[in-house]
N, C-alpha and C positions, 0 to 999 in steps of 0.2 A: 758649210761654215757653222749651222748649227749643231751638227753632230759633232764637232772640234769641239767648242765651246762648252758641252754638254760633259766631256768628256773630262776635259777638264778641270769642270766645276766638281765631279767625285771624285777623281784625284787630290783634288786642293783638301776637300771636305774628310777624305780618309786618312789624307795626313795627321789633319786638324785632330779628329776623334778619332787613332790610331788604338789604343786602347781599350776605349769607352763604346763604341759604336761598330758593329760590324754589318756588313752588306754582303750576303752572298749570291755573287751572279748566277749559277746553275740555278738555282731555287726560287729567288729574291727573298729568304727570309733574312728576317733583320735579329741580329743579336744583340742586348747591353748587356756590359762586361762579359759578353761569352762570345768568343772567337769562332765557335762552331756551333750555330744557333740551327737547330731540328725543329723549329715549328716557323710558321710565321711570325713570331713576334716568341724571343726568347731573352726573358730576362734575371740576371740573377741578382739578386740582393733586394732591397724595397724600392716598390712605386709609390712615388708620391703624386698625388694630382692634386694640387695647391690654387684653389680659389683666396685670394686672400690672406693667405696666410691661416684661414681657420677649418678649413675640410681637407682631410686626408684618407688616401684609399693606398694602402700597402696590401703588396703580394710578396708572400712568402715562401721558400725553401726551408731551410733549415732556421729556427728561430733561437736567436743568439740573443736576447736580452727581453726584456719585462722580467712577470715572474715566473714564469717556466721556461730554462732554457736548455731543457734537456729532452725536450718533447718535439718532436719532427711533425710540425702542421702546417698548413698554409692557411691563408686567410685575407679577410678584408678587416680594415679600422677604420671608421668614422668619426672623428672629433668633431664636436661639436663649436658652432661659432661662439668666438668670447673664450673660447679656452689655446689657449696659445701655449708654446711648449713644448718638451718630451719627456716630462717627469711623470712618474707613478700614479703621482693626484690629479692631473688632467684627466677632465670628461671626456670617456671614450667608450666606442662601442663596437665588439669582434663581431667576425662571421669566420669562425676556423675550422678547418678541416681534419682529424685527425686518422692518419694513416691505419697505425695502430688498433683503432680503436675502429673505424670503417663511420665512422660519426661525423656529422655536422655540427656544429655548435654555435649557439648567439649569446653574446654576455659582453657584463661593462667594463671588463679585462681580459686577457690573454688565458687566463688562469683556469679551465675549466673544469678540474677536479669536484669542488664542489658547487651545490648551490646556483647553476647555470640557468640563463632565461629559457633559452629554448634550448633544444638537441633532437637531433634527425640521425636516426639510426639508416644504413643501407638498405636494411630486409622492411622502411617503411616504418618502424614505429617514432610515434613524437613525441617528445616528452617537453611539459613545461613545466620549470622549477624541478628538474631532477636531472643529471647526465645522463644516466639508463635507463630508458621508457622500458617498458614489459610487456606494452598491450599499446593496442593502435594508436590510441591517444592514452598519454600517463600524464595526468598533474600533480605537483603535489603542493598543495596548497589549497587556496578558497577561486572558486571562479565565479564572475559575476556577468551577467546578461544583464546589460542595462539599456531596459526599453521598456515601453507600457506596453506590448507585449512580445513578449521573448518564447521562444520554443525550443523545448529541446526531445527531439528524435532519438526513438530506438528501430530502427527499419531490420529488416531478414530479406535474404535472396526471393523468399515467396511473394512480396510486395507486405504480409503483414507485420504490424510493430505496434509501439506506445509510444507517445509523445507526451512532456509535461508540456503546459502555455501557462502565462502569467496574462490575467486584465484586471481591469481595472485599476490601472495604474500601479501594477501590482499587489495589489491586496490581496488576490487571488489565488490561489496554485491548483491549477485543473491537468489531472491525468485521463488521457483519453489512450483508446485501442484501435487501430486502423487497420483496413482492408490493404491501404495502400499508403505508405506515409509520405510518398513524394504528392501525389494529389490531395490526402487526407480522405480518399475515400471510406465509405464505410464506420467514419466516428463515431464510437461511443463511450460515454462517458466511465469513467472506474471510479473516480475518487474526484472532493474537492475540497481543499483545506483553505478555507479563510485565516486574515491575518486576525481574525478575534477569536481564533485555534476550536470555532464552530469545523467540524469533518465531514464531509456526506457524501456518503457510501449508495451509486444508483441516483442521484441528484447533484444538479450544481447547483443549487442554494441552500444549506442546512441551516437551519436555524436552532439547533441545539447540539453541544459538544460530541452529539456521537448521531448522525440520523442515519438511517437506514432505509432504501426502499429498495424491498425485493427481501429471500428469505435469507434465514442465517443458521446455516449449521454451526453449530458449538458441540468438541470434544472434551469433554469435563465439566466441571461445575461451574456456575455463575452464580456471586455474590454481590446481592446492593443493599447498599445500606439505605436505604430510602423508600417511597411506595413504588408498586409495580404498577403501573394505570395501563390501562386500554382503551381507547377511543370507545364512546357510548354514548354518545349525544342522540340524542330523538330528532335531530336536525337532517342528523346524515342515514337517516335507517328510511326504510319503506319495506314493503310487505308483513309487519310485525304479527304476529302471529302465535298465541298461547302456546308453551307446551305441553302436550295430551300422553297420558300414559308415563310419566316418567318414573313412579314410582316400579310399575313392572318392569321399565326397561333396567333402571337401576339396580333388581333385585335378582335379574339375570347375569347381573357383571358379578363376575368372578375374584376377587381381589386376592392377590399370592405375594410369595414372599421369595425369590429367585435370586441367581448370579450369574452374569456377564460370562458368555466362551470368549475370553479376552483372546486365548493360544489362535483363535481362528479369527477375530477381526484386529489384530494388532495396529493397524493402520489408527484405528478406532480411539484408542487408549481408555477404554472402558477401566471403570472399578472394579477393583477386586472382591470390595464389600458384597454383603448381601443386601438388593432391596426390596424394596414393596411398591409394586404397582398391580397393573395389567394386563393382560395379553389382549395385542391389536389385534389378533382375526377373529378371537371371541369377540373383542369391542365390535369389529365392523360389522359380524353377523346382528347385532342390537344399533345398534347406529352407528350406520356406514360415514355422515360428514364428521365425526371427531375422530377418522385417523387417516393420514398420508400417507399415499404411496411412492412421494417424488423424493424421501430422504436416498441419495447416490453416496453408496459408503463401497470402500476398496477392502473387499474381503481378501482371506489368506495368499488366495491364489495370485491376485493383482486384480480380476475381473471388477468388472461396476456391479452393485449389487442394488438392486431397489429395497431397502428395508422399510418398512412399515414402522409409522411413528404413531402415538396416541396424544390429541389434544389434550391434555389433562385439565385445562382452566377451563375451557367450554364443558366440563362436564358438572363444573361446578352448579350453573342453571339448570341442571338436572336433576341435581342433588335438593337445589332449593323448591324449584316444581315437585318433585316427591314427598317434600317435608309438607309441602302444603296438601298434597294429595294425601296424607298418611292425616295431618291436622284435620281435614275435612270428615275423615274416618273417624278420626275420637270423635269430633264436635257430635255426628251423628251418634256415636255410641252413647255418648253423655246424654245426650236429648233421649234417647230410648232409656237409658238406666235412671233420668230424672222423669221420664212418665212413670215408670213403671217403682221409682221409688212413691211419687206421688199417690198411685194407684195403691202402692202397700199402707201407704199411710190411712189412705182413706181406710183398708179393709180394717186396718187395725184400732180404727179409729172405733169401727162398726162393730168390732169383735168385744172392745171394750163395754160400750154399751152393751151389748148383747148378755156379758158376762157381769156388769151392771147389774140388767132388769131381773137376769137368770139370780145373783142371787138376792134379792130383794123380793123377790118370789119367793125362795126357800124360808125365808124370814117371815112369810107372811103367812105361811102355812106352819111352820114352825110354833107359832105364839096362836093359832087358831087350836091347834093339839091339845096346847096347854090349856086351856080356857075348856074345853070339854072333859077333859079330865078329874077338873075339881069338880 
């Protein structure tokens, strides 16, 4: 009696949605509006799922009305509550598919030619704010990380990479380099730009527009308009110690007037000018701490090359120890040319007398001549 009954009831039911509704018994897939429905559930024209009257979810075939209806996509629509309707101005938001195009797309119309929120390419690329990504993620726009503190990752199949972070409630922007960036093993710091546009290069706290800690190769010239200072406080020194001999060692250095093999360090970008300095291996044979052997410069070939640098400002205390070594030499010569002008003064002083008494003598024999005469 219950299989009569049952039987019945799809009967009555396929009369009813003769049309509209189909059931096929070899399969049980169910069709709307299609007669010969191939999946479980095959339906042509739009799905609405109608909470209220104010959320809606359409699936699409062929798309016969918004503003594209010449484009073959499917897709999802979301209306938002409070927007009631089927007009153009209604708040709404796709999720389409386009055949053509092998694309996903999300946006707050049908429309997706230009100016799309998001798009999901097949081969994996996303794009936000552009239909064509080009690269795994493409935006085109501003993107914000809104957090006190946010990270953004650059990882490599080797586990190494860079990471920006933001702290301080963002005041911050710290670029680090990892061993591993899923752990952050191995971090070290690169770079930290405060939002008082203080940089430091080797340190996360600068406290002046450019600080550096660690060396700085520079190709080309450096121009400041201000003083060059160098840390020289008697605070921070220990083992202080005269320097001896500078005038010899100074009088050993060779000074020349040369130009750059630019053709063989091009990496380099040496001047063409001619200048004046020089030569580090004569300097090291005279003192070895004012030249460096850790400058790494990419000679012609591509090879790493150690080239030898000259302190030129420390040799300046050398220059000045010589001037004083050279000063102590005149003061000496002075004190010997002021005895011994002394000394001439004296003889001359004696010579005067001498030639005095000598002729006051002649004078006195002179007038004794005459007196015998008469």
């Amino acid at each position: 009696m219950k299989n009569i009954i049952f039987i019945t009831s799809v009967i009555f039911f396929s009369i009813n949605l003769n049309a509209q509704l189909t059931v096929d018994t070899n399969n049980g897939n169910v069709g709307v509006k299609n007669s010969s429905p191939e999946e479980a559930l095959t339906i042509n024209g739009n799905t609405s799922i109608n909470n209220s009257g104010t959320r809606y979810l359409y699936f699409n075939n062929t798309w016969t009305g918004g503003l594209s209806n010449t484009i073959d996509k499917n897709g999802i629509r979301w209306q938002t509550p409070g927007q009631t309707g089927g007009g153009l101005d209604s708040l709404r938001y796709y999720m389409l598919y386009n055949y053509g195009q092998d694309k996903l797309f999300f946006d707050n119309n049908d429309d997706y030619t230009d100016g799309v929120a998001m798009s999901i390419k097949q081969s994996g690329e996303v794009g936000i704010g552009t239909n064509d990504p080009l690269n795994p993620l493409h935006v085109n726009g501003d993107a914000l990380f809104n957090s006190n503190v946010g990270n953004l990752k650059f990882g490599f199949p080797t586990g190494n990479g860079f990471g920006y972070a933001t702290t301080g409630g963002g005041t911050v922007l710290i670029m680090n380099s990892y061993t591993n960036t899923s752990t952050e093993a191995g971090s070290s710091n690169i770079f930290t730009l405060q939002n008082d546009g203080d940089l430091g290069l080797g340190t996360t706290s600068p406290d002046y527009k450019l600080e550096v800690v660690g060396d700085i190769g520079v190709s080309g010239d450096i121009y400041v308009s201000g003083q060059h200072l160098g840390l020289s406080d008697q605070r921070v020194k220990k083992d202080i110690e005269d320097i001896s001999d500078a005038l010899e060692k100074v009088l050993e250095m060779s000074p020349v007037s040369y130009k750059f093999k630019t053709e063989e360090y091009p990496a380099l970008k040496l001047s063409t000018d001619t200048q004046f300095g020089l030569i580090a291996q004569e300097v090291e044979d005279i003192i070895p701490g004012l030249v460096s052997n850790n400058g790494k410069f990419e000679s012609m070939d591509g090879s790493d090359t150690n080239l030898k640098a000259v302190n030129y400002v420390e040799i300046i205390p050398f220059l000045i120890s010589a001037i004083h070594e050279l000063n102590d030499k005149i003061e000496k010569k002075d004190a010997v040319i002021a005895d011994n002008l002394k000394e001439y003064d004296q003889l001359s002083a004696r010579l005067d007398a001498l030639e005095a008494m000598i002729s006051s003598t002649g004078n006195l024999n002179q007038n004794a001549s005459v007196a015998e005469n008469k």
